[in-house]
Every structure is written in C-alpha cells, then in structure tokens.
C-alpha positions in Angstrom: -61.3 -23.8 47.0 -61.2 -25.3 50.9 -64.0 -22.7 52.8 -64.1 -22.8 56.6 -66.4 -20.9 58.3 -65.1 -18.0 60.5 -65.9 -18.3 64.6 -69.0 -17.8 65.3 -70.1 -16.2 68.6 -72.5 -18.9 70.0 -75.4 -18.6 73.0 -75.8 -21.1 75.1 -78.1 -22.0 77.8 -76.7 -24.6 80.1 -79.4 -26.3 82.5 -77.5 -27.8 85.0 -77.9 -27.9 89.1 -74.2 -29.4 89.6 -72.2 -26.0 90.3 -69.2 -28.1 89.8 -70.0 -29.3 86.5 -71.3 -25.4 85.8 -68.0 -24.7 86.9 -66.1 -27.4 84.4 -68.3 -26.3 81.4 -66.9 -22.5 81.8 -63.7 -23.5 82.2 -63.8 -25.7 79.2 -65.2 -23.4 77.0 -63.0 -20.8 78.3 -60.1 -23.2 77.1 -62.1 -23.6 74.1 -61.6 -20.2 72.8 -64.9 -20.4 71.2 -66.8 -17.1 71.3 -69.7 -18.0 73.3 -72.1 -16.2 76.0 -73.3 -18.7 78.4 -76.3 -18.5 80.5 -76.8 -20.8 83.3 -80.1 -21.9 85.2 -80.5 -24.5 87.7 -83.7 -26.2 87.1 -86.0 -27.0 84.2 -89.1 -24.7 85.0 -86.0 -21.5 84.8 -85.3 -22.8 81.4 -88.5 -22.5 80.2 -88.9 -19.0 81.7 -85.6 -18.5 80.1 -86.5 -19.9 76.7 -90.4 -18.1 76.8 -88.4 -14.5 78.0 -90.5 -14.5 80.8 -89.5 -12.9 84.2 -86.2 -12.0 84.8 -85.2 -13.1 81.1 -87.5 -10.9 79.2 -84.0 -9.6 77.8 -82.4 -12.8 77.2 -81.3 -13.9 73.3 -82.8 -17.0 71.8 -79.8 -19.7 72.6 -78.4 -21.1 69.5 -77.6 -24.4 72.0 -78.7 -26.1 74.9 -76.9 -28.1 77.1 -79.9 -30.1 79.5 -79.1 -32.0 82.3 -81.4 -34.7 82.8 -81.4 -35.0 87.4 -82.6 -31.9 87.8 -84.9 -30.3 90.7 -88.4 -29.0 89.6 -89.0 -30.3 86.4 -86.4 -32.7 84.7 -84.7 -32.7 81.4 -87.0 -35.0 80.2 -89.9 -32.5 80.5 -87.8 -29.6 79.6 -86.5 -31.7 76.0 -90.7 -32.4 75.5 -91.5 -29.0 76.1 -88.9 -27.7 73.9 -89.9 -30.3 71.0 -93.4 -29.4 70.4 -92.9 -25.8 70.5 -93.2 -24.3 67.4 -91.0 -21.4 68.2 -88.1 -23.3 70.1 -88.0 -27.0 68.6 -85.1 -26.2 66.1 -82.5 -25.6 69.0 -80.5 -28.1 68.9 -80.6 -30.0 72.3 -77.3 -31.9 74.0 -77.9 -33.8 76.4 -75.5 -33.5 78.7 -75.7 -36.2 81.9 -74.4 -38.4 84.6 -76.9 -41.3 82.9 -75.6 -43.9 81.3 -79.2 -45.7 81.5 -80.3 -47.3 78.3 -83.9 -46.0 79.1 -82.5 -42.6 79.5 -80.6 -42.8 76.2 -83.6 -44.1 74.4 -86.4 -41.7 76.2 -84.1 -38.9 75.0 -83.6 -39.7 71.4 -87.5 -40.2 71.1 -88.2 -36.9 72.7 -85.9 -35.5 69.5 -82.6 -34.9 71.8 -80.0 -33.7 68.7 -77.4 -35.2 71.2 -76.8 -37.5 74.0 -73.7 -37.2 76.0 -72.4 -38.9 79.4 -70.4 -36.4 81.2 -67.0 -36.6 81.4 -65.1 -36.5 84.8 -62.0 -34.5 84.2 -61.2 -31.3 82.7 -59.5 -32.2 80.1 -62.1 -34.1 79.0 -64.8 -31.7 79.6 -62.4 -29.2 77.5 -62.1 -31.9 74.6 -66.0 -32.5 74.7 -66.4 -28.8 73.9 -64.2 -28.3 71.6 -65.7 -31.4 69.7 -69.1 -29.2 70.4 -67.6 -26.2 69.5 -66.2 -27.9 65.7 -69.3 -29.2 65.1 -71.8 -26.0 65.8 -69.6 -23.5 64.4 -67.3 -25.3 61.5 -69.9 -27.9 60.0 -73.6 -27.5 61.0 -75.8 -24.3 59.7 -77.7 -23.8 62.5 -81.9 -23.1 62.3 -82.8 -19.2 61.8 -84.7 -18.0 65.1 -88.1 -16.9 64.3 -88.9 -13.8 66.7 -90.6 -14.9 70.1 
C-alpha cells in the first residue's frame, strides 16, 4: 500500500530584512498552495523575542520552520542559528538557511552551528516558487517533524 501524508498546515517564521525577498517568499508559497501561516520579523533579536513568546509574541505558535537570513541588522543569523541550537526548548526546529551568501565560510559556519539547511537565494519567482515547493515536499510529504515541548 503507497501512503502519502495529507497537507499539513505549517508555521513558519521567516527572518528576513529584504521586503522584496519577504515579498517573493509570500508569493511563492502562495503559489505553493501549501497550508502555511507565515510570520515575518526583520531582525534576529525579534526572532528570539518571537521564538521565547516574549513581547508582542506572547501569543505566537512555536514555528515548525524557520527560514534565517544570514545579513541581517541587530543580531545576525549566525547568532540567531547559535542561540536557537543550544536551546533546549527550540533546537529541534529545523533551520533553512536562506541567503544572498555564497561564501564558503558562511556555508561552513552554518553547518557547524547545526543549520538543517543551507540555501542561496534564488533571483526570480519562479525559482523562489520552485524552492518552496521543494521545501514544502520535503517538510510535509517525507520528514516527521520534532514534537514541540510547551514553552
């Protein structure tokens, strides 16, 4: 018997500074037709306050994703990616990177921080559309994701 796994409704949080790039992510996973709710902040010291439910996100789910830029303002991706790691609470996220960089000592910085992902941004829509939907199959048809312990 062939299972597949039904849709899954996804949350993301996206931690990106580039509205245009915001803007190309929606759109692509708008095109996606994954069932998603995506939450946007522009710097790495909102995603923590995002991921610790501080603030203005004391309401906010645990994401089941996160999309980190690396060039961000405030605290970097970097930081963000080692903060996330040696949390107990939020270290089984899985982590894409998703960034301009192409630098090897970005790559390799990333992947020793634990990033699940690293991937250089595309530059048009369609690509951007085909990146999620490769996101999309992979999160929702093929990986189990982590169980969220309360925080």
């Amino acid at each position: 018997m062939n299972y597949k796994k039904p849709p899954c409704p996804v949350v993301i949080l996206m931690a990106e500074d580039n509205p245009t790039d915001v803007l190309l992510i929606r759109g692509a996973l708008a095109d996606s037709g994954l069932l998603h709710t995506l939450h946007v902040v522009e710097n790495g010291i909102e995603a923590m306050k995002f991921l610790h439910q501080q603030g203005k996100y004391a309401e906010t789910p645990c994401p089941d994703i996160i999309l980190l830029d690396l060039n961000m303002p405030r605290k970097d991706g970097l930081e963000v990616l080692a903060e996330i790691k040696i949390d107990l609470k939020l270290k089984n996220i899985p982590v894409i990177i998703l960034t301009t960089s192409g630098s090897k000592e970005d790559i390799a910085r990333a992947y020793a921080s634990h990033a699940d992902c690293y991937i250089i941004k595309p530059m048009d829509i369609d690509d951007f559309t085909q990146l999620v939907q490769s996101v999309q199959g992979f999160c929702c048809r093929v990986v189990t994701p982590p169980i969220h312990s309360e925080h």
